[in-house]
Each structure stands twice: as C-alpha cells, then as structure tokens.
N, CA, C and O atoms as a Tripos MOL2 file, in Angstrom:
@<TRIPOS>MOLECULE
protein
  232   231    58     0     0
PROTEIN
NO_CHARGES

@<TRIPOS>ATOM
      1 N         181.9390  231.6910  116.9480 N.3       1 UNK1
      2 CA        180.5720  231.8480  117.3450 C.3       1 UNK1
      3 C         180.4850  232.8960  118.4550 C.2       1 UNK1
      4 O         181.4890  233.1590  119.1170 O.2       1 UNK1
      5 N         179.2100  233.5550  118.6980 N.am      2 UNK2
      6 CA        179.1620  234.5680  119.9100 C.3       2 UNK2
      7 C         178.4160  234.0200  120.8640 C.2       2 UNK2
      8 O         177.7890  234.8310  121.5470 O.2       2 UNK2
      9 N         178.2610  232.6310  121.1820 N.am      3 UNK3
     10 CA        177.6990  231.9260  122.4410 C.3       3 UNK3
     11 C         177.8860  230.6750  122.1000 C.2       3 UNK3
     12 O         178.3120  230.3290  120.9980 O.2       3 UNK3
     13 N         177.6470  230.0820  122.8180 N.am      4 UNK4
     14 CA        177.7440  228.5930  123.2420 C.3       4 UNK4
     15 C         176.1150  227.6610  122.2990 C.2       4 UNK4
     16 O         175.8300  226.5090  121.9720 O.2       4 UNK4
     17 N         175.6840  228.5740  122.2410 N.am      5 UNK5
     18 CA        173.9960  228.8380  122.0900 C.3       5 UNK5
     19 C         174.0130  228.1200  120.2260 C.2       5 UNK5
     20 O         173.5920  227.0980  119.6840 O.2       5 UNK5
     21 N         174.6310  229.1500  119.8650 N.am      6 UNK6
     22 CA        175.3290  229.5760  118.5520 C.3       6 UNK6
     23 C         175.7220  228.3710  117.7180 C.2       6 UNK6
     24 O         175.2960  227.9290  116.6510 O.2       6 UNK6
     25 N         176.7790  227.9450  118.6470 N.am      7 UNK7
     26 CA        177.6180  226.3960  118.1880 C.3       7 UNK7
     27 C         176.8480  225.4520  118.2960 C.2       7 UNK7
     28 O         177.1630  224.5630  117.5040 O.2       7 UNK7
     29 N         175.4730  225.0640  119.2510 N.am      8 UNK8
     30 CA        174.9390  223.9670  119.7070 C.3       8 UNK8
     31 C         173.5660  224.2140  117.9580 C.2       8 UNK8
     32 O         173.2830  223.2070  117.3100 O.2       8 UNK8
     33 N         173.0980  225.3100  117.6370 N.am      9 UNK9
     34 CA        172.5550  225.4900  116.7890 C.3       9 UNK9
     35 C         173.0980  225.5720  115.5540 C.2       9 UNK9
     36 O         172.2400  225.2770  114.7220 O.2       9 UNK9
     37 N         174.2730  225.8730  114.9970 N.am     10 UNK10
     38 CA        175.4110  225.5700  114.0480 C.3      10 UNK10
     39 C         175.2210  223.9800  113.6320 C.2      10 UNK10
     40 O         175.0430  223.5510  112.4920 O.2      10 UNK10
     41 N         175.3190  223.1040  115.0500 N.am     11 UNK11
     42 CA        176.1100  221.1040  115.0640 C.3      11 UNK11
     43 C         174.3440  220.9760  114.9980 C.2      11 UNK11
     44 O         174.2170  220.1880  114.0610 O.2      11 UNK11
     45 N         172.7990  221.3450  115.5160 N.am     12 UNK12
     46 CA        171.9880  221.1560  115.1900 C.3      12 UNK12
     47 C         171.6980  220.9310  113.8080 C.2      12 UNK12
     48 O         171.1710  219.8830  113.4340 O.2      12 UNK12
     49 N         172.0910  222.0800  112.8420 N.am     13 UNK13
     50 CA        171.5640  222.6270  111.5010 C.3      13 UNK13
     51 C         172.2560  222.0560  110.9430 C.2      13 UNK13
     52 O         171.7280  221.9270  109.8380 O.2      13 UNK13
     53 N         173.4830  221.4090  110.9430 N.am     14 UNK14
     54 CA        174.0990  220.4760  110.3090 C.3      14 UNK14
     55 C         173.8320  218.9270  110.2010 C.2      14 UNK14
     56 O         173.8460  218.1320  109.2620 O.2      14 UNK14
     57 N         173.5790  218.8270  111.5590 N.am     15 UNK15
     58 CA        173.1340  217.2270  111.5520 C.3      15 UNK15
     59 C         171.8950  217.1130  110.7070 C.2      15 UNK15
     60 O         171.9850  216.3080  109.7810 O.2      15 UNK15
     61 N         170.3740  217.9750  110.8830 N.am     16 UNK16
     62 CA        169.3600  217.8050  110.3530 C.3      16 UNK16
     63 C         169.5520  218.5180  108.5660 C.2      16 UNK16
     64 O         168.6210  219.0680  107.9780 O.2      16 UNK16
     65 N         170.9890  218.3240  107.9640 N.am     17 UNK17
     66 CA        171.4040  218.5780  106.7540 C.3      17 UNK17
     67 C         172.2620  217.4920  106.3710 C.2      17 UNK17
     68 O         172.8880  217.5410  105.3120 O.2      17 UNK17
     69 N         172.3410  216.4720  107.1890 N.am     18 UNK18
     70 CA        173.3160  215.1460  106.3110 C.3      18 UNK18
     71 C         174.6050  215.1330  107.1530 C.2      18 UNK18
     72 O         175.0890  214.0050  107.2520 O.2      18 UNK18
     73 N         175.2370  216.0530  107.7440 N.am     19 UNK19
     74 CA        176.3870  216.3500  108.6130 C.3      19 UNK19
     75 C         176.1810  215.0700  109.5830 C.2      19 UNK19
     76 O         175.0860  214.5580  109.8200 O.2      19 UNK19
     77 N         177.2800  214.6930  110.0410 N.am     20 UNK20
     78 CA        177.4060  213.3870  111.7990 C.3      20 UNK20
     79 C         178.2180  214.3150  112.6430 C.2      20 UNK20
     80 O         178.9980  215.2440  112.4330 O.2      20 UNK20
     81 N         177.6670  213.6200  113.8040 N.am     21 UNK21
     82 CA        179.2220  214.2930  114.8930 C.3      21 UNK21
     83 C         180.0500  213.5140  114.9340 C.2      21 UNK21
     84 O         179.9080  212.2970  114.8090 O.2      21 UNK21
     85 N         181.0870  214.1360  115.1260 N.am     22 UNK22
     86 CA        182.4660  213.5270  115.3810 C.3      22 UNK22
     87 C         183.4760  214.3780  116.3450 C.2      22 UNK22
     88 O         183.6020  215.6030  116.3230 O.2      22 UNK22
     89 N         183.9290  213.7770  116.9030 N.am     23 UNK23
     90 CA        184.8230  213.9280  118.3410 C.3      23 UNK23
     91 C         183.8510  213.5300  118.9220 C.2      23 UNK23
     92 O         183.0380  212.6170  118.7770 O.2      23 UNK23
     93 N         184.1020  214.6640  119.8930 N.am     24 UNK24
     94 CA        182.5870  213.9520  121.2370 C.3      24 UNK24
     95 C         181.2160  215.1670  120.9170 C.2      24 UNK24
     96 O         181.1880  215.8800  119.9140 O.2      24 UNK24
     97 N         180.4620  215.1730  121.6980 N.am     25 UNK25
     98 CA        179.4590  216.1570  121.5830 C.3      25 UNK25
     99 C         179.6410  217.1620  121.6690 C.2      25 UNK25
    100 O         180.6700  217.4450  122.2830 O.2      25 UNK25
    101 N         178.6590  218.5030  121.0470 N.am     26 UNK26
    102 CA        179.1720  219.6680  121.6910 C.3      26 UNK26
    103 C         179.2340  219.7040  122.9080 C.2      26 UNK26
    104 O         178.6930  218.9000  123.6680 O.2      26 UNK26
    105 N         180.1600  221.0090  123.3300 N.am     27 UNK27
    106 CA        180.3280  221.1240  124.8130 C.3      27 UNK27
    107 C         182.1360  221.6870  124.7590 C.2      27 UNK27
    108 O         182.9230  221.9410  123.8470 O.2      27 UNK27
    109 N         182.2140  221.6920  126.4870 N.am     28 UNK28
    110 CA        183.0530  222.9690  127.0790 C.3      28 UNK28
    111 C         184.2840  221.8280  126.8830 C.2      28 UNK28
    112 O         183.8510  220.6760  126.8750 O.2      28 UNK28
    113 N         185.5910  221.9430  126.7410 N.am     29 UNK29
    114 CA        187.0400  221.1950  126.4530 C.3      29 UNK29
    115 C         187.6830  222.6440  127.0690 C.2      29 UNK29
    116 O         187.2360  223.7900  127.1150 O.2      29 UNK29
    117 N         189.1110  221.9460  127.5730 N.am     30 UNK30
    118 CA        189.4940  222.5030  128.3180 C.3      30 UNK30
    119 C         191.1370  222.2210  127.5790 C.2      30 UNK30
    120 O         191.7520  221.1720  127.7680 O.2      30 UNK30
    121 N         191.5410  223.0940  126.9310 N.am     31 UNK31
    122 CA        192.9510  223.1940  125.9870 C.3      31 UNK31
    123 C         193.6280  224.2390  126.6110 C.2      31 UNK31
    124 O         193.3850  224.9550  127.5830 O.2      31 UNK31
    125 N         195.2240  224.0720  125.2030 N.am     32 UNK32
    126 CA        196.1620  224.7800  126.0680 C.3      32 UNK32
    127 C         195.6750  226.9300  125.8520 C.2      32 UNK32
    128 O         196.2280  228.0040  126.0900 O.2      32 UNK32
    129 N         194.9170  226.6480  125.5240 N.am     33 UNK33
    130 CA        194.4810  228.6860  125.2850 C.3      33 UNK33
    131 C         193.4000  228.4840  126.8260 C.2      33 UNK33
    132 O         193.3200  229.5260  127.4760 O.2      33 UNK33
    133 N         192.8780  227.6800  127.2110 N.am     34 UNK34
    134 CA        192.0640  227.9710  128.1680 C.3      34 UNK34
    135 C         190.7890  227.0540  127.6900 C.2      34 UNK34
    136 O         190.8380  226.2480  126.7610 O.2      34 UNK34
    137 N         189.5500  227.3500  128.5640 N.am     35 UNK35
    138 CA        188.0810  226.9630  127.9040 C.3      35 UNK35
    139 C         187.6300  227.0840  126.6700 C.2      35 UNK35
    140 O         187.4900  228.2020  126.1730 O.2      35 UNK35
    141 N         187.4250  226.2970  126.2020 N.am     36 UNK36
    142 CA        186.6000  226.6290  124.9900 C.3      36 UNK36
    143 C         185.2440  225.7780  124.7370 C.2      36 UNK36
    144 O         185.1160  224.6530  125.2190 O.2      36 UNK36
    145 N         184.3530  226.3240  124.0360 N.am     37 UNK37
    146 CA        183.2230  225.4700  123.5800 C.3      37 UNK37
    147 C         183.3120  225.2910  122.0260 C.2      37 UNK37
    148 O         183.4050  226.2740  121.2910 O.2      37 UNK37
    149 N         183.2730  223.6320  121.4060 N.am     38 UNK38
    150 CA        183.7030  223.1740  120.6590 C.3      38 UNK38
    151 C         182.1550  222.3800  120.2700 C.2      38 UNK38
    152 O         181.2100  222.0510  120.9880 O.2      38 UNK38
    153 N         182.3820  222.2680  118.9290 N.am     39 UNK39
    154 CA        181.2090  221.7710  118.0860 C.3      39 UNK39
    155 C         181.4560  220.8580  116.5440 C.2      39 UNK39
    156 O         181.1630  221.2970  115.4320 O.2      39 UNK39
    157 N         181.9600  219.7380  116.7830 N.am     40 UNK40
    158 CA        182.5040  219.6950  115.2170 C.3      40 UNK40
    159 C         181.1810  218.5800  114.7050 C.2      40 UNK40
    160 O         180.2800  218.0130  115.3220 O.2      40 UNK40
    161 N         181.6620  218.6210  113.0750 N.am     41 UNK41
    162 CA        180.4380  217.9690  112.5360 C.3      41 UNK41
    163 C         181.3330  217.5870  111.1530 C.2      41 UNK41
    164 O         182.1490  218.3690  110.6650 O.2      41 UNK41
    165 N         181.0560  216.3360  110.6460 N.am     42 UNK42
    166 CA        181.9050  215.7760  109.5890 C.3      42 UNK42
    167 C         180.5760  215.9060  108.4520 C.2      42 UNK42
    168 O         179.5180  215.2930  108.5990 O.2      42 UNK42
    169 N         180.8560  216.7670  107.3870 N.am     43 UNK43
    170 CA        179.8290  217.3590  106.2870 C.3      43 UNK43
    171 C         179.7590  215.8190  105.3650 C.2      43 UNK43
    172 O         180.6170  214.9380  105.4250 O.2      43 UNK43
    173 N         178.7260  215.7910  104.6740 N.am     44 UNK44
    174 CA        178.4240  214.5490  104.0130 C.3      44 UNK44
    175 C         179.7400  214.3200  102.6750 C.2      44 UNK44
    176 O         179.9950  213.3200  102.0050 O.2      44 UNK44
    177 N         180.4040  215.7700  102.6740 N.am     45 UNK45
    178 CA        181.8880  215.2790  101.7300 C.3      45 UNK45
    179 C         183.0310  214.7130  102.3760 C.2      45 UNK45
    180 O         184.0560  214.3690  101.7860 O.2      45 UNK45
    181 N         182.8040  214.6200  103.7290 N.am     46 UNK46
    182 CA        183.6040  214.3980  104.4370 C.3      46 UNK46
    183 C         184.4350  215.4380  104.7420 C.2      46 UNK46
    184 O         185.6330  215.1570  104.7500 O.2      46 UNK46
    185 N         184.0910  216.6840  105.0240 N.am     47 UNK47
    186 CA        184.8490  217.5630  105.6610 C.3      47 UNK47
    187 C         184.9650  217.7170  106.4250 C.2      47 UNK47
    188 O         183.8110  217.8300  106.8390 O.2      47 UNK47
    189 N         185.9040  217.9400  107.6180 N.am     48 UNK48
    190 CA        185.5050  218.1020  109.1760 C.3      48 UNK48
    191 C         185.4590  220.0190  109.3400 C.2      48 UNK48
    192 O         186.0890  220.9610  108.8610 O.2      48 UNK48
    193 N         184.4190  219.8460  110.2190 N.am     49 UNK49
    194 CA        183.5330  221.3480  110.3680 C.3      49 UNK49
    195 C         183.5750  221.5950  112.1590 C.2      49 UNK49
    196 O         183.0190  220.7780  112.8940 O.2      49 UNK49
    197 N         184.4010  222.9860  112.7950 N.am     50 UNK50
    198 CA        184.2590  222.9880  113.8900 C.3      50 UNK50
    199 C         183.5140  224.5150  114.1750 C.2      50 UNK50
    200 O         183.7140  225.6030  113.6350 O.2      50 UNK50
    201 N         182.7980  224.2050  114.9990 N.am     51 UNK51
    202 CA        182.1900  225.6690  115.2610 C.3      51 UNK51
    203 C         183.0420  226.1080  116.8720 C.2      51 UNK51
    204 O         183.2410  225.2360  117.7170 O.2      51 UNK51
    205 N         183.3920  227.3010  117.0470 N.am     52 UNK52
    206 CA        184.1670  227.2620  118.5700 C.3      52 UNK52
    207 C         183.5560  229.1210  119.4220 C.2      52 UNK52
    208 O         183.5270  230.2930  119.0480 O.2      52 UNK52
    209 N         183.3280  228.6460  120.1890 N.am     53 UNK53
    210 CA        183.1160  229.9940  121.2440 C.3      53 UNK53
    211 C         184.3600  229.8850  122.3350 C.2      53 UNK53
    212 O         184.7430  228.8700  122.9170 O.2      53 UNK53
    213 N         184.8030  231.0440  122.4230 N.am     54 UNK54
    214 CA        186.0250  231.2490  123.7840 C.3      54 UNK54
    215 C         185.0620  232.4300  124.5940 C.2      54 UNK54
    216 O         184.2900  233.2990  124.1880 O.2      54 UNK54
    217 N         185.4000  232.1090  125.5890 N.am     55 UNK55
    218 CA        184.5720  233.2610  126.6740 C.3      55 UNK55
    219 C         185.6400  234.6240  126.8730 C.2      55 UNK55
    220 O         186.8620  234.7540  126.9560 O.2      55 UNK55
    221 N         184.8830  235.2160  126.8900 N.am     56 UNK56
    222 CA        185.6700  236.6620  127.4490 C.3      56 UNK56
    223 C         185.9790  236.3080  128.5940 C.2      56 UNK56
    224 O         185.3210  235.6400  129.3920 O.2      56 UNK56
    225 N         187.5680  237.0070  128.7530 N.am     57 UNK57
    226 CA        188.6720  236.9800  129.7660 C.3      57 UNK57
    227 C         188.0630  237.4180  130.6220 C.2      57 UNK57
    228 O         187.2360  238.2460  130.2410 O.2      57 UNK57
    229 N         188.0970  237.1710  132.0480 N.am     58 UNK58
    230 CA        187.5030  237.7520  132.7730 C.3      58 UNK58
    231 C         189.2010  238.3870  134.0380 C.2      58 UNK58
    232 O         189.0040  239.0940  135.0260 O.2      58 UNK58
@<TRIPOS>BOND
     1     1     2 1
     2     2     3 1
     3     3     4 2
     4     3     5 am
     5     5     6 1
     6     6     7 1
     7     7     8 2
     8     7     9 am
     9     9    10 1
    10    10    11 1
    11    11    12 2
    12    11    13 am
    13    13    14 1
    14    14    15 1
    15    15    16 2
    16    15    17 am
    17    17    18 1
    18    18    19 1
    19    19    20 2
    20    19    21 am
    21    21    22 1
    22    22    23 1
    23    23    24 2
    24    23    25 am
    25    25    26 1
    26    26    27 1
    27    27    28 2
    28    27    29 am
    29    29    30 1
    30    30    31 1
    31    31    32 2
    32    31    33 am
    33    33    34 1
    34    34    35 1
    35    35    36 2
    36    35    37 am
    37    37    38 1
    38    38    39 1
    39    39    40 2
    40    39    41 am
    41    41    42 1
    42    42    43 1
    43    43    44 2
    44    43    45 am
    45    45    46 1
    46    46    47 1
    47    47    48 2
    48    47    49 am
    49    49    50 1
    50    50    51 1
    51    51    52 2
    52    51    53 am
    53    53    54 1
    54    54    55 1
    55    55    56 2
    56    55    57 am
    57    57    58 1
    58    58    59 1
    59    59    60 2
    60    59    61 am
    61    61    62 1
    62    62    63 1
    63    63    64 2
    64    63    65 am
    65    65    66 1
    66    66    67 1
    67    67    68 2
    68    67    69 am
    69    69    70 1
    70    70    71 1
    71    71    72 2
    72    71    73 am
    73    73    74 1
    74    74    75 1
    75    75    76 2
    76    75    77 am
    77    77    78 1
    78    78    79 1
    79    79    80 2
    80    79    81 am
    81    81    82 1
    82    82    83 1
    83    83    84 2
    84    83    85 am
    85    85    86 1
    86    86    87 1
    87    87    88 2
    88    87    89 am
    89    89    90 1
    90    90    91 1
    91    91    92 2
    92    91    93 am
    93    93    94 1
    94    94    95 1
    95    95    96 2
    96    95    97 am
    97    97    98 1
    98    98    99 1
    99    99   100 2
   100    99   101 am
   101   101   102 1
   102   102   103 1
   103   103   104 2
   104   103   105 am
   105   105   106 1
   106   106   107 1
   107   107   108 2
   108   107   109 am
   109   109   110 1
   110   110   111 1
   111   111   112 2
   112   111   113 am
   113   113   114 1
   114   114   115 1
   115   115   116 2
   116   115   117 am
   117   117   118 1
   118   118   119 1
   119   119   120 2
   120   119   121 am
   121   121   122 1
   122   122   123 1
   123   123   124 2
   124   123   125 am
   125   125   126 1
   126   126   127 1
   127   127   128 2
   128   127   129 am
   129   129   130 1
   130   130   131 1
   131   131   132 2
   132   131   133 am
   133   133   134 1
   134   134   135 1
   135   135   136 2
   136   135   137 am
   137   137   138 1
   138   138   139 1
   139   139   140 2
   140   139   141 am
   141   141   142 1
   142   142   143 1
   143   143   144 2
   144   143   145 am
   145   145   146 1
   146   146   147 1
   147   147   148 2
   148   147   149 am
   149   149   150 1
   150   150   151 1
   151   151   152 2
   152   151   153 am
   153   153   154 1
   154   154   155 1
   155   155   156 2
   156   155   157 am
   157   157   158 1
   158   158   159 1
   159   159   160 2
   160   159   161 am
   161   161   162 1
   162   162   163 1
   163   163   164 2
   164   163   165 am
   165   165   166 1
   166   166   167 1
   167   167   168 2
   168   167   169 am
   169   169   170 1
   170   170   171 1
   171   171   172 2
   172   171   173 am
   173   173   174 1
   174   174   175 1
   175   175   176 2
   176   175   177 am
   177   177   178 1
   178   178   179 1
   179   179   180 2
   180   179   181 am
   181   181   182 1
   182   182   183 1
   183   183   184 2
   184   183   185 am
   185   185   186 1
   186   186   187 1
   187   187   188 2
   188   187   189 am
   189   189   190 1
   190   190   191 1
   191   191   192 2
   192   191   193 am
   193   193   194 1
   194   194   195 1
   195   195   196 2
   196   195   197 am
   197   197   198 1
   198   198   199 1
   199   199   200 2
   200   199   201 am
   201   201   202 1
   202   202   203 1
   203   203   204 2
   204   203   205 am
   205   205   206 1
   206   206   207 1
   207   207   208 2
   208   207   209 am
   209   209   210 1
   210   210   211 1
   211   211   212 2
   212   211   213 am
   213   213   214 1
   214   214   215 1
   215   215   216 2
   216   215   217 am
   217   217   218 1
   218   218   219 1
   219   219   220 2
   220   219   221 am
   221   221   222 1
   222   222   223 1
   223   223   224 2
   224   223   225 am
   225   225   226 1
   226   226   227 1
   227   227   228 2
   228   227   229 am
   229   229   230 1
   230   230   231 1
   231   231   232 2
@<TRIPOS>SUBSTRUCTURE
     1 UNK1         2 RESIDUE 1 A UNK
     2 UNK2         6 RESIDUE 1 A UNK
     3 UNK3        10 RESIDUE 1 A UNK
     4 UNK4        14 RESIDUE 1 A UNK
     5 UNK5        18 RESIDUE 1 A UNK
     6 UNK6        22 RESIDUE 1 A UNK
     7 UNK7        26 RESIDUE 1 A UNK
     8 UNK8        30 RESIDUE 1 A UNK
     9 UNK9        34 RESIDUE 1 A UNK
    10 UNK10       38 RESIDUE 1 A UNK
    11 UNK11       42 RESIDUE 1 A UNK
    12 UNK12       46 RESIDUE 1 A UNK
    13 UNK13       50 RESIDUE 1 A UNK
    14 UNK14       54 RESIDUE 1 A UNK
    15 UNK15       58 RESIDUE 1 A UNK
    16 UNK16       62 RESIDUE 1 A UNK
    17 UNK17       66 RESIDUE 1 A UNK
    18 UNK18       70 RESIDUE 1 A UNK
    19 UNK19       74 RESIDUE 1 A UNK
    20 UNK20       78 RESIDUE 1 A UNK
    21 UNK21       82 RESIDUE 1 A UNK
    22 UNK22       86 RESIDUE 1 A UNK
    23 UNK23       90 RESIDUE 1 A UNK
    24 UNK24       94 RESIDUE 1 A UNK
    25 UNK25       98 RESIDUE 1 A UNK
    26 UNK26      102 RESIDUE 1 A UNK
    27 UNK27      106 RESIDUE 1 A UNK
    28 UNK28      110 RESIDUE 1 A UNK
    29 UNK29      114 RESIDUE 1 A UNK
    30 UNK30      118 RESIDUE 1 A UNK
    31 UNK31      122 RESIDUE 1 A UNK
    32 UNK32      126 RESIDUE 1 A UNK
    33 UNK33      130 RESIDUE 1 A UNK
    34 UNK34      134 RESIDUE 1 A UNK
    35 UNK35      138 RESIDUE 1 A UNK
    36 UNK36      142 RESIDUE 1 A UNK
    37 UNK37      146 RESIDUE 1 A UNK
    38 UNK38      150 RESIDUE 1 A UNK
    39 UNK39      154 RESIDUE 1 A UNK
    40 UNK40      158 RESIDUE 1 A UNK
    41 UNK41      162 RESIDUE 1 A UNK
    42 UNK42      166 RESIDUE 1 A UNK
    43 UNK43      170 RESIDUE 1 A UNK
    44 UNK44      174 RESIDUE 1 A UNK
    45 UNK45      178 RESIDUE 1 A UNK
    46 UNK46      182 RESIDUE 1 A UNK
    47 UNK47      186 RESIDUE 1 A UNK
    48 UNK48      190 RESIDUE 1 A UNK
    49 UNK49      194 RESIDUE 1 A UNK
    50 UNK50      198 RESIDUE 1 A UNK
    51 UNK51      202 RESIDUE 1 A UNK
    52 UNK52      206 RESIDUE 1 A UNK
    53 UNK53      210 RESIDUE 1 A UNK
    54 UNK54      214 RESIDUE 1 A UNK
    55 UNK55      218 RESIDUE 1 A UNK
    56 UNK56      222 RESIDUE 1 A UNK
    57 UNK57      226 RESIDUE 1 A UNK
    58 UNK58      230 RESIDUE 1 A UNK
C-alpha cells in the first residue's frame, strides 16, 4: 500500500464485502524489518488477506 490511509480503506472494503478481521485491528506492529502498518482480513473463502505499508527510511 502507499499509506496507512490505503490499508485502513483496503480492511474497510473488505469487511463491507463479507471479509472479518483477524489478528488484531489495523494499525502500526513493530517486527523484525522495523514498523510496519498491517491490515489483514480473512475473505469469506477463508483466505487470509494482508494489506501492509512500510514507511520510508528516514
């Protein structure tokens, strides 16, 4: 994704399509690459679906 913005509208458009969340909510997780913003959504086939933004290195 190219924002944080992006992913929260991605896990939106999914849920109001049959999709659930699963893990925790979107939002910022903190792994071994650094920050990331994470978005997953389990599709009504049961697929698991992650949307992810990493921030530019600063």
């Amino acid at each position: 994704m190219d924002s944080p913005e992006q992913a929260d509208a991605f896990h939106a458009a999914g849920v109001a399509n049959g999709s659930t969340t699963c893990e925790d909510p979107p939002g910022w997780r903190d792994g071994s690459v650094g920050k990331l913003y994470l978005a997953y959504l389990r599709d009504p086939d049961g697929n698991k679906l992650c949307a992810l933004y990493r921030p530019p290195k600063v």
